[in-house]
PyMOL CGO cylinders between C-alpha atoms (Angstrom):
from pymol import cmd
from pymol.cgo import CYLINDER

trace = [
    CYLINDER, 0.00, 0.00, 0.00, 3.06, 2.78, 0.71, 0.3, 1, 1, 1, 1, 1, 1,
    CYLINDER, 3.06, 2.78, 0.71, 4.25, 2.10, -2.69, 0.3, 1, 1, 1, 1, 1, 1,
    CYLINDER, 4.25, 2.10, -2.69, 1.09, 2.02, -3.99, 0.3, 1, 1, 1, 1, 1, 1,
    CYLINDER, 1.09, 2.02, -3.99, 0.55, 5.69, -2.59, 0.3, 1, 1, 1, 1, 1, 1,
    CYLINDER, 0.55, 5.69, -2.59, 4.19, 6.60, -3.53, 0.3, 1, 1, 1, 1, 1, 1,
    CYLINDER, 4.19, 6.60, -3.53, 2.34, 5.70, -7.08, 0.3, 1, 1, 1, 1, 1, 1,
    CYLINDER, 2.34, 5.70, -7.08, 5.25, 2.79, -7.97, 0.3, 1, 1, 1, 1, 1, 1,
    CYLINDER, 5.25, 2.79, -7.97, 4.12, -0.80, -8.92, 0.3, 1, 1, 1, 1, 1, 1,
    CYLINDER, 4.12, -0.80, -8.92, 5.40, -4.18, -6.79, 0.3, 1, 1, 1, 1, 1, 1,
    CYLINDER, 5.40, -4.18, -6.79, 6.42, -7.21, -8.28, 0.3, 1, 1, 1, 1, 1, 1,
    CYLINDER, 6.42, -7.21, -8.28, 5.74, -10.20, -5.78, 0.3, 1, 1, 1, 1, 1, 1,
    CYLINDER, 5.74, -10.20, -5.78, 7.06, -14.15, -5.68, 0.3, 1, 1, 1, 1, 1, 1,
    CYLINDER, 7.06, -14.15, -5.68, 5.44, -16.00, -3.58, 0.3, 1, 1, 1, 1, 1, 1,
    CYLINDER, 5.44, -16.00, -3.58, 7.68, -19.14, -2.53, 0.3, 1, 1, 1, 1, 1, 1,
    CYLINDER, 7.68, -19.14, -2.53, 6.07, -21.80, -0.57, 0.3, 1, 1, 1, 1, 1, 1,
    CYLINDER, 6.07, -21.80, -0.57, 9.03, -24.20, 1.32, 0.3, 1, 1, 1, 1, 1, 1,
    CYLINDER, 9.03, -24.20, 1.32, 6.70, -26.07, 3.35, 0.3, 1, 1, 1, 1, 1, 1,
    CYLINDER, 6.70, -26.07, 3.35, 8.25, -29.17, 2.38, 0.3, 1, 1, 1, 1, 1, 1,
    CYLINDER, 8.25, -29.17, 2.38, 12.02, -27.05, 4.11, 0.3, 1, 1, 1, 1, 1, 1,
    CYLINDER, 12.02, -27.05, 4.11, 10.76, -28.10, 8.14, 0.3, 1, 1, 1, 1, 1, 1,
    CYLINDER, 10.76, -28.10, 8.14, 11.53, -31.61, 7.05, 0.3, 1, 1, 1, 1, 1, 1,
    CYLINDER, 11.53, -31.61, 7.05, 14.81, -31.25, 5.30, 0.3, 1, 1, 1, 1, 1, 1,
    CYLINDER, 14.81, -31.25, 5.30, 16.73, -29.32, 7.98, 0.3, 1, 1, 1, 1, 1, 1,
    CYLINDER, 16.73, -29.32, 7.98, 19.90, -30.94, 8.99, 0.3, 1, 1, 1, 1, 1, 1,
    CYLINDER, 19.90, -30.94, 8.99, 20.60, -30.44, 12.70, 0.3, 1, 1, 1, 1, 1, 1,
    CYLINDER, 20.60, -30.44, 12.70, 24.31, -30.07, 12.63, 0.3, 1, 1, 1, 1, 1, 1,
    CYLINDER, 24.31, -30.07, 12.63, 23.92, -27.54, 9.99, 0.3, 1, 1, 1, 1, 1, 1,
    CYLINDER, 23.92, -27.54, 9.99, 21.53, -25.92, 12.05, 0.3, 1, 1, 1, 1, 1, 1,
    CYLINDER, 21.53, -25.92, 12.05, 23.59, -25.56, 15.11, 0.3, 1, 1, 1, 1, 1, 1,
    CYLINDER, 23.59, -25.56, 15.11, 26.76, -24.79, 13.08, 0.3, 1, 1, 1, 1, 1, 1,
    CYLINDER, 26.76, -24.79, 13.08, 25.09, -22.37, 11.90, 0.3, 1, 1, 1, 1, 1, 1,
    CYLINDER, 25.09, -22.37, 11.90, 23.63, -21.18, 14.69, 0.3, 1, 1, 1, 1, 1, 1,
    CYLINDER, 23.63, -21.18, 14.69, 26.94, -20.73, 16.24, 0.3, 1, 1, 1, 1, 1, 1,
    CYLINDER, 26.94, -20.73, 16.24, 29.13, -19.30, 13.68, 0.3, 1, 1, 1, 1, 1, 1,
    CYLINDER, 29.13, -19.30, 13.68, 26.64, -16.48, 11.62, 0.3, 1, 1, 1, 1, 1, 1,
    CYLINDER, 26.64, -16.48, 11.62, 24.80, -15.63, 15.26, 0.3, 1, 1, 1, 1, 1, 1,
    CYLINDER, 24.80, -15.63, 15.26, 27.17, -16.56, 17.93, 0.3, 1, 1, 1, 1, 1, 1,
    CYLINDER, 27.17, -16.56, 17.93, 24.72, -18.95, 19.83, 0.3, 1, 1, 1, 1, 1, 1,
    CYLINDER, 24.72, -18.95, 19.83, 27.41, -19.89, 22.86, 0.3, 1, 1, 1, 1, 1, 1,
    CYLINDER, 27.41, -19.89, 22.86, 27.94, -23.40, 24.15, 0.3, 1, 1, 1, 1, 1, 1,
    CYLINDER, 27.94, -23.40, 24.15, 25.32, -23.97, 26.67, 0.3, 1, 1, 1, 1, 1, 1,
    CYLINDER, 25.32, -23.97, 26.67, 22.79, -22.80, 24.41, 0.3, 1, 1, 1, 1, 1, 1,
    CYLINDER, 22.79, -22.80, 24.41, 23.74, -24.79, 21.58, 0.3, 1, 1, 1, 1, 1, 1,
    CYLINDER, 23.74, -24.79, 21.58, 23.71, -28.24, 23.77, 0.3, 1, 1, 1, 1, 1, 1,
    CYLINDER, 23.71, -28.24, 23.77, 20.27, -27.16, 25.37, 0.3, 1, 1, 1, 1, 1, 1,
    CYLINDER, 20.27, -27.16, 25.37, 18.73, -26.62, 21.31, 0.3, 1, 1, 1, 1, 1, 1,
    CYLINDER, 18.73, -26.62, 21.31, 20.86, -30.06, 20.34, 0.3, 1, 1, 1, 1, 1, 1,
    CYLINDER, 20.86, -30.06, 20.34, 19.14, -31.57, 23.05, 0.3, 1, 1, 1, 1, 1, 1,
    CYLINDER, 19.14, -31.57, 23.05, 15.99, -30.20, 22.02, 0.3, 1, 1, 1, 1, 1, 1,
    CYLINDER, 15.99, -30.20, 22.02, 16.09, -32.03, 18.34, 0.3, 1, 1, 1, 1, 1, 1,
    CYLINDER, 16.09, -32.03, 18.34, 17.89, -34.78, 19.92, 0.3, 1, 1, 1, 1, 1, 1,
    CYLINDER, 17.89, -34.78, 19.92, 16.07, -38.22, 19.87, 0.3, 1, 1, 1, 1, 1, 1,
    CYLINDER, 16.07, -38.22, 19.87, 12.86, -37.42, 18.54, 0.3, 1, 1, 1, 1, 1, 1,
    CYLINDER, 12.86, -37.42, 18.54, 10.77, -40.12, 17.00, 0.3, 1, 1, 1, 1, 1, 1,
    CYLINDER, 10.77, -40.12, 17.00, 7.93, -40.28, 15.14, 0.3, 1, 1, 1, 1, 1, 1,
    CYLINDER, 7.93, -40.28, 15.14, 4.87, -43.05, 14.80, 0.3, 1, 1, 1, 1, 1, 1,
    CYLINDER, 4.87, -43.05, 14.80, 2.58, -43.31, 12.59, 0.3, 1, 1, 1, 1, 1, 1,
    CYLINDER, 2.58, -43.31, 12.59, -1.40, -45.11, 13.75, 0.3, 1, 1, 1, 1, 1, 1,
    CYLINDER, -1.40, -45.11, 13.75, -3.64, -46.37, 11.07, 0.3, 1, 1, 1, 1, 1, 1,
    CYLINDER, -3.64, -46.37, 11.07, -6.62, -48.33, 11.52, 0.3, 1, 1, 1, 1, 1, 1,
    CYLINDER, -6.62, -48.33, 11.52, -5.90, -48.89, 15.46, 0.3, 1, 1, 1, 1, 1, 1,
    CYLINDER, -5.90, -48.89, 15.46, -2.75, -49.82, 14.41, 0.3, 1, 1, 1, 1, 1, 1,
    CYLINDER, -2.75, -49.82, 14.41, 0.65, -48.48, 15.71, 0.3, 1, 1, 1, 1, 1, 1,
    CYLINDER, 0.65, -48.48, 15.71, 4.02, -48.75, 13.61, 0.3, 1, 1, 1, 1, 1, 1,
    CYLINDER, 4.02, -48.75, 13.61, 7.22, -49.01, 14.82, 0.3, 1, 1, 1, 1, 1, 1,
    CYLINDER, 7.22, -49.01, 14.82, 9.10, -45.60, 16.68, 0.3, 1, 1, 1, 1, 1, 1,
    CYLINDER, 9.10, -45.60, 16.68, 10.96, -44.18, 13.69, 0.3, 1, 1, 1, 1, 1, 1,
    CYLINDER, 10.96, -44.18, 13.69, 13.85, -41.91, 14.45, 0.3, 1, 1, 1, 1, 1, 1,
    CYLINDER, 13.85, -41.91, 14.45, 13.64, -38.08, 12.79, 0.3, 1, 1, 1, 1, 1, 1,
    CYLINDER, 13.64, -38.08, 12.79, 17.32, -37.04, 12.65, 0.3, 1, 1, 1, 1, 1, 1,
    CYLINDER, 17.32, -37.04, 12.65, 16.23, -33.98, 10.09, 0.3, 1, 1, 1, 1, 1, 1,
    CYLINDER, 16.23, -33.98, 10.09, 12.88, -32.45, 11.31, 0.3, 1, 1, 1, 1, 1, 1,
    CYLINDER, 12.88, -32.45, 11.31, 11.72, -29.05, 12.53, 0.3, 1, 1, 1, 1, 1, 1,
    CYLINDER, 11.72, -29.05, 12.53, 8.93, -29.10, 15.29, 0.3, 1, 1, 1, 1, 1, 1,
    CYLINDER, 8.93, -29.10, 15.29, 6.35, -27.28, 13.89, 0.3, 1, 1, 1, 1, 1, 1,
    CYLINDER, 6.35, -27.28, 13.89, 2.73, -28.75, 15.57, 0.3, 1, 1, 1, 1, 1, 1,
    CYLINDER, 2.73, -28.75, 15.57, 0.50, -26.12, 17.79, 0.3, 1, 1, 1, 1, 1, 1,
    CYLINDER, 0.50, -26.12, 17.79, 2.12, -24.22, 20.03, 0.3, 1, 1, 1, 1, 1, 1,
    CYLINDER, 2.12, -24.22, 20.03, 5.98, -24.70, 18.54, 0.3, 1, 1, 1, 1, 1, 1,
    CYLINDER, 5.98, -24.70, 18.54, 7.56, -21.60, 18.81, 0.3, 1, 1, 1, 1, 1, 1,
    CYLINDER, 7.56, -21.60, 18.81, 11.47, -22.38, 18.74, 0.3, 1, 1, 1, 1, 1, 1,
    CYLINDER, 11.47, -22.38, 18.74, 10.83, -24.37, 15.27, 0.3, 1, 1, 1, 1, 1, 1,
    CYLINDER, 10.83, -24.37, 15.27, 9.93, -21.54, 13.18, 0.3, 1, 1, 1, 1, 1, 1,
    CYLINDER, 9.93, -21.54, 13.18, 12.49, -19.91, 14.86, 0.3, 1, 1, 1, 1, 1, 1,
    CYLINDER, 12.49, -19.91, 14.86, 15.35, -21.91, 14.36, 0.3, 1, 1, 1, 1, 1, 1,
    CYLINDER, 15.35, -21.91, 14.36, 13.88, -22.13, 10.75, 0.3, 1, 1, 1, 1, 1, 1,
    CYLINDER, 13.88, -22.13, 10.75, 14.65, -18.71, 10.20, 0.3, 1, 1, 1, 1, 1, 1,
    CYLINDER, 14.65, -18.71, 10.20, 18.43, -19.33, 11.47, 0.3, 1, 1, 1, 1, 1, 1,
    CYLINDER, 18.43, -19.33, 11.47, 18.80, -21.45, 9.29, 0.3, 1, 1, 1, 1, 1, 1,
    CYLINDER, 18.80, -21.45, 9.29, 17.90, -20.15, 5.90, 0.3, 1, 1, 1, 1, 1, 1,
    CYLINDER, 17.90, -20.15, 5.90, 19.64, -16.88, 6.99, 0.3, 1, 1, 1, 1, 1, 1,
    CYLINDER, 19.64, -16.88, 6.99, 21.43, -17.56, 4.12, 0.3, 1, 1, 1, 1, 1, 1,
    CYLINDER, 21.43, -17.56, 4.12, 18.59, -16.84, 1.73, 0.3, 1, 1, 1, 1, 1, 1,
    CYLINDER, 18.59, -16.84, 1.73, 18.26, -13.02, 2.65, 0.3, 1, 1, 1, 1, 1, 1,
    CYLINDER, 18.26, -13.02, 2.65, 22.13, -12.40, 2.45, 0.3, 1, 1, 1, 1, 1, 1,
    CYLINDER, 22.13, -12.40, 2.45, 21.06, -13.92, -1.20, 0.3, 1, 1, 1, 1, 1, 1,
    CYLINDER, 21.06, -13.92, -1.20, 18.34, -11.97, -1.81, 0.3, 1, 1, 1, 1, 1, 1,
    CYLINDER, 18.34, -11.97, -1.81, 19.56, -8.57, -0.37, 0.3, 1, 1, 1, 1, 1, 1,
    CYLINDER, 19.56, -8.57, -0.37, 22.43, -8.82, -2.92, 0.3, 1, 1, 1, 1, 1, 1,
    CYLINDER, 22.43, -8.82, -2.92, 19.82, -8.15, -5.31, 0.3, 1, 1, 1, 1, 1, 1,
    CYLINDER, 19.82, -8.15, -5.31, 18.29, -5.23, -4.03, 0.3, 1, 1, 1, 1, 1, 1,
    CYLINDER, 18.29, -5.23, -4.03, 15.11, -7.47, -3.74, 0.3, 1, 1, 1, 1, 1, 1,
    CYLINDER, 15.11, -7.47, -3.74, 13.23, -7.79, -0.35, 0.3, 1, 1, 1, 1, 1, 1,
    CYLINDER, 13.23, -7.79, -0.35, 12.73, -10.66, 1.22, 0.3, 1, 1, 1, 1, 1, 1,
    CYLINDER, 12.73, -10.66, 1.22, 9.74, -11.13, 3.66, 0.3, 1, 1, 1, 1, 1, 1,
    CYLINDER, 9.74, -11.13, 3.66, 9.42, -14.42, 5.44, 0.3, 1, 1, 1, 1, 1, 1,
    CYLINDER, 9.42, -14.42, 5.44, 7.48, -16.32, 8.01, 0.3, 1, 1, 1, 1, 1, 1,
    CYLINDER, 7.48, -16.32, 8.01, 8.81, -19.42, 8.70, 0.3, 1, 1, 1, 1, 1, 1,
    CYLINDER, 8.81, -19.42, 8.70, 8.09, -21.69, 5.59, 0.3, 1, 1, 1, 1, 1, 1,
    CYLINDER, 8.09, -21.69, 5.59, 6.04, -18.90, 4.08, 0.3, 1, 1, 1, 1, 1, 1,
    CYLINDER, 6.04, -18.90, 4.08, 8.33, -15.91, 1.94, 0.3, 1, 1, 1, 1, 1, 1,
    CYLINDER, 8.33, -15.91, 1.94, 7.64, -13.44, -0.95, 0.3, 1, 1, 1, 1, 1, 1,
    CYLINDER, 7.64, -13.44, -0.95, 10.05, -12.02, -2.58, 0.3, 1, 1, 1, 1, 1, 1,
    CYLINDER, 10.05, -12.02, -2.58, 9.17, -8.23, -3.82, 0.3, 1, 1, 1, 1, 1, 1,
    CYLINDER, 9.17, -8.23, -3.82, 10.53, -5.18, -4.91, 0.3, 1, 1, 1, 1, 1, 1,
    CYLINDER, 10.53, -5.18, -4.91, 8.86, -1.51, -5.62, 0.3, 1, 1, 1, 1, 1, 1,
    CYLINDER, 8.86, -1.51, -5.62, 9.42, 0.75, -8.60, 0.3, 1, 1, 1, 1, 1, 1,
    CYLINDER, 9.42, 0.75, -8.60, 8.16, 3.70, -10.64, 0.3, 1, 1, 1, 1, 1, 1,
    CYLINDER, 8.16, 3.70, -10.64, 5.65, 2.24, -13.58, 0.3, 1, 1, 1, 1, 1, 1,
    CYLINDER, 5.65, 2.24, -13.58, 9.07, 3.43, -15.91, 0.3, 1, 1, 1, 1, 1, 1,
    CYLINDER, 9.07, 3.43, -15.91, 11.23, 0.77, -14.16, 0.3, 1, 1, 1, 1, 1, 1,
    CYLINDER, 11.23, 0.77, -14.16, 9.07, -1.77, -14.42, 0.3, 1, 1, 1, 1, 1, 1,
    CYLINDER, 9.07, -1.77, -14.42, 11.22, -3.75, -16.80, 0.3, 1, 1, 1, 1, 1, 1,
    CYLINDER, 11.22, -3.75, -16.80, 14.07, -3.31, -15.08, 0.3, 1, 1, 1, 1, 1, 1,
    CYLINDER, 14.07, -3.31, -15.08, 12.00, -4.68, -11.73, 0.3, 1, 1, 1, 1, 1, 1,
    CYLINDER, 12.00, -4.68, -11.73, 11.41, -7.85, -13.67, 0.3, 1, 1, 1, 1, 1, 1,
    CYLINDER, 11.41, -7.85, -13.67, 15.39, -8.51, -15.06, 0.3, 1, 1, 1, 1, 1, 1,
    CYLINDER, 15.39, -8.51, -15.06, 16.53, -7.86, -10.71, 0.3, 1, 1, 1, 1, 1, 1,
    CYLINDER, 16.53, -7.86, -10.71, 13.59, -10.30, -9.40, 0.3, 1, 1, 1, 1, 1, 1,
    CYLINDER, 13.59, -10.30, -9.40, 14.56, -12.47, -12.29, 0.3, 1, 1, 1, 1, 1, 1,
    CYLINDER, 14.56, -12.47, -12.29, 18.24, -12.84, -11.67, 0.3, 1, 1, 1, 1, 1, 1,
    CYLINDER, 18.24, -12.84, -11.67, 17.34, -13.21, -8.21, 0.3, 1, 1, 1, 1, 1, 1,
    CYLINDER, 17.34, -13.21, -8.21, 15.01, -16.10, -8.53, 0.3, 1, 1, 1, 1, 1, 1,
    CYLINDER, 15.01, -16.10, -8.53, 17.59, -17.68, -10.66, 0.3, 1, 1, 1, 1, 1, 1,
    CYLINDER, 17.59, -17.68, -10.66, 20.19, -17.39, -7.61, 0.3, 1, 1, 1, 1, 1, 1,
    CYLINDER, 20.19, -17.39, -7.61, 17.76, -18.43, -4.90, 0.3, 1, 1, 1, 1, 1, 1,
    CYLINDER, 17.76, -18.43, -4.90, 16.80, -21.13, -7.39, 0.3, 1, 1, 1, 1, 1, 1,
    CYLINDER, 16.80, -21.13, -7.39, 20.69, -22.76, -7.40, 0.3, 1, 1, 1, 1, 1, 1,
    CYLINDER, 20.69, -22.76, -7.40, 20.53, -21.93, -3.61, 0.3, 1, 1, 1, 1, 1, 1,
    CYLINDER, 20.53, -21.93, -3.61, 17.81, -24.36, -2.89, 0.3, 1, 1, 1, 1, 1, 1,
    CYLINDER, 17.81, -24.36, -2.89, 18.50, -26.53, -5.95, 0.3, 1, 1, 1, 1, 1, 1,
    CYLINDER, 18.50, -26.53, -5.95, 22.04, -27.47, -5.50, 0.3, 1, 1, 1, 1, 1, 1,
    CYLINDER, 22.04, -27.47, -5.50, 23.33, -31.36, -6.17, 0.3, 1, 1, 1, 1, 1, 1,
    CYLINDER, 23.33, -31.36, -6.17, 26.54, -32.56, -6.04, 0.3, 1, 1, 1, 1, 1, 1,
    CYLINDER, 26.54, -32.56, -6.04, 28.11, -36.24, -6.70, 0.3, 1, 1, 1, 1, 1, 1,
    CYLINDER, 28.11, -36.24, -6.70, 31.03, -37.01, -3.95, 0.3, 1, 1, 1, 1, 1, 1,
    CYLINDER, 31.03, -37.01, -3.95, 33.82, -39.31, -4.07, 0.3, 1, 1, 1, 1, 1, 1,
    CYLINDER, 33.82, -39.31, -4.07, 37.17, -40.44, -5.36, 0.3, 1, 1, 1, 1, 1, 1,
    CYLINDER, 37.17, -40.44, -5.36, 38.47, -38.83, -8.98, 0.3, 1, 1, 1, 1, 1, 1,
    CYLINDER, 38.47, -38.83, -8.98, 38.29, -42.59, -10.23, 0.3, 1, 1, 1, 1, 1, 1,
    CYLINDER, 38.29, -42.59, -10.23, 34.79, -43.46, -9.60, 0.3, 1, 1, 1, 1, 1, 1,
    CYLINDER, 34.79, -43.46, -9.60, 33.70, -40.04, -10.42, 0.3, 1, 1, 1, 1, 1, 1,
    CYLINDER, 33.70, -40.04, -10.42, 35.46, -40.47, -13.79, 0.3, 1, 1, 1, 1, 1, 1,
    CYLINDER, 35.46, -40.47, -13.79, 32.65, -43.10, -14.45, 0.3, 1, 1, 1, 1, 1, 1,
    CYLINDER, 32.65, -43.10, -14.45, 29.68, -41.13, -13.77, 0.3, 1, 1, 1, 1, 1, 1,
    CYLINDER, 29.68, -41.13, -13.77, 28.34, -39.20, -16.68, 0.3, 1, 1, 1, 1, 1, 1,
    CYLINDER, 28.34, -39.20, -16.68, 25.26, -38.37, -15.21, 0.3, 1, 1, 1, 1, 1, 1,
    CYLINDER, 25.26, -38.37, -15.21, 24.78, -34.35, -14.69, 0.3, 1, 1, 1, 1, 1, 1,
    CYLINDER, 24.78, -34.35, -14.69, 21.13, -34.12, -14.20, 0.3, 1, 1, 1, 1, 1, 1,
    CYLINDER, 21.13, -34.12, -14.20, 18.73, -34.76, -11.95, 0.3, 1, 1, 1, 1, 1, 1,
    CYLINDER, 18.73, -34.76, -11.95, 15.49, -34.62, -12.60, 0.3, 1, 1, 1, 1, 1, 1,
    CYLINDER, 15.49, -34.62, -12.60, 13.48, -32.74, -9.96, 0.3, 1, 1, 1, 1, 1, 1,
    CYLINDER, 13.48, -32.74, -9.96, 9.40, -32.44, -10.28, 0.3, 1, 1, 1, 1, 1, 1,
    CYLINDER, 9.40, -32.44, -10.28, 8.82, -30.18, -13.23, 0.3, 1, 1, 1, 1, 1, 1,
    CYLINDER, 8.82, -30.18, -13.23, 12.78, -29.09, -13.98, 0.3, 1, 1, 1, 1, 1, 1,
    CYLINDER, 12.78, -29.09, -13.98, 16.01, -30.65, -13.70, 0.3, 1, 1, 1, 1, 1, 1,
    CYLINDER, 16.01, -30.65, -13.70, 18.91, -29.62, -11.72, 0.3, 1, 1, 1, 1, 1, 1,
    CYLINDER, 18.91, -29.62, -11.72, 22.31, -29.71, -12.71, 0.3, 1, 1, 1, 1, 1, 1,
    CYLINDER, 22.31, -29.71, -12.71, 25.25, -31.32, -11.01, 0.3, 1, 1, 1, 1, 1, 1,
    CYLINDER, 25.25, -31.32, -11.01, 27.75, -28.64, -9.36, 0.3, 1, 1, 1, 1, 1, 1,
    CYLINDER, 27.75, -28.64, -9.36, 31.26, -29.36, -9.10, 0.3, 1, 1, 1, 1, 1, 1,
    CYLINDER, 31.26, -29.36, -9.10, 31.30, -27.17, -6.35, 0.3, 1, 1, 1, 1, 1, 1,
    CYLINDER, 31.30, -27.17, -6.35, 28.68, -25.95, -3.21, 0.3, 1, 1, 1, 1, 1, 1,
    CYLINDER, 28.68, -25.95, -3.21, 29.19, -23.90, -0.60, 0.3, 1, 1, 1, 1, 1, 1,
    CYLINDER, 29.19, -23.90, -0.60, 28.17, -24.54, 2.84, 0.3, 1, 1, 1, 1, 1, 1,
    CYLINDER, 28.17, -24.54, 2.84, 28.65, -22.08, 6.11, 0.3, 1, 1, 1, 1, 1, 1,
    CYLINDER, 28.65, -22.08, 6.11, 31.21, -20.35, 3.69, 0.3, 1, 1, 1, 1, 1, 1,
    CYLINDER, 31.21, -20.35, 3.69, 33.19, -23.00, 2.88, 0.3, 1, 1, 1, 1, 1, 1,
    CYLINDER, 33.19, -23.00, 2.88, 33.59, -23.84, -0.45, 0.3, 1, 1, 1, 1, 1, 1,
    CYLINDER, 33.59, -23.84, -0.45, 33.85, -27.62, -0.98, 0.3, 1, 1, 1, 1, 1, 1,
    CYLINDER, 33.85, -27.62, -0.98, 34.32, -29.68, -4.30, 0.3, 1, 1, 1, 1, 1, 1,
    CYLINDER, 34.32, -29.68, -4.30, 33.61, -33.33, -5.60, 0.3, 1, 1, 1, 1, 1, 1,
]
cmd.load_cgo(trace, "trace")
């Protein structure tokens, strides 16, 4: 609405990661934690023990299966708080990404739009920034990687993955908490 009565246009992506609570890796979570917020020691162990040993179990028809550890998993039922929290520390990432851009990033745990404001004039250029963006925070979330030794990984001439509706290519290199690693 303020760019609206500033008279400029917004372009909006919506990006749903609802699918993200189940893919976050613990360790990365608490490395994280630690080295881009400067969570200290006793806080760390008491969120590690928080995600620690959780199980899940799943009842159909009166029936119970087996207790299934969930080493990757974000609370998120009623009344979690710390999940979408520690969420957000993780894909802290993502708005470095974004920012880079000059796009804004709004998000709410699982829930984010991506937007930016401009005069009706710059509306093309609006398009190119959220464009080149998306195409960033696409390779961000869509990265793939084969490990191992030079020999086997002579033998593998597969460099795409096919991933719902698009494919992702194989990276020779990712970078994780800063670090740069390769194949």
């Amino acid at each position: 609405m303020t760019a609206a009565d500033s008279r400029r246009v917004t372009l909006v992506k919506q990006i749903d990661l609802s699918a993200a609570f189940d893919c976050v890796d613990h360790d990365i979570l608490l490395e994280r934690s630690w080295v881009s917020f400067g969570v200290d020691n006793i806080v760390l162990r008491w969120i590690r023990c928080y995600l620690s040993d959780r199980t899940q179990q799943i009842a159909n028809d009166g029936q119970l299966s087996a207790l299934q550890p969930v080493p990757l998993r974000l609370p998120t039922g009623t009344g979690s708080v710390l999940g979408p929290l520690l969420y957000v520390l993780y894909t802290a990432e993502l708005h470095q990404l974004v920012e880079r851009h000059g796009v804004n990033l709004h998000q709410y745990a699982d829930d984010c739009q991506l937007y930016l404001s401009t005069p009706v004039s710059g509306a093309a250029a609006a398009v190119s920034f959220l464009s080149a963006c998306l195409n960033d925070v696409n390779a961000w979330l869509s990265r793939v990687m084969w490990l191992g030794s030079s020999q086997l990984l002579d033998k593998i001439d597969i460099c795409v993955v096919p991933v719902i509706s698009t494919c992702v290519t194989v990276s020779d290199t990712v970078r994780d908490l800063g670090v740069i690693f390769d194949c």
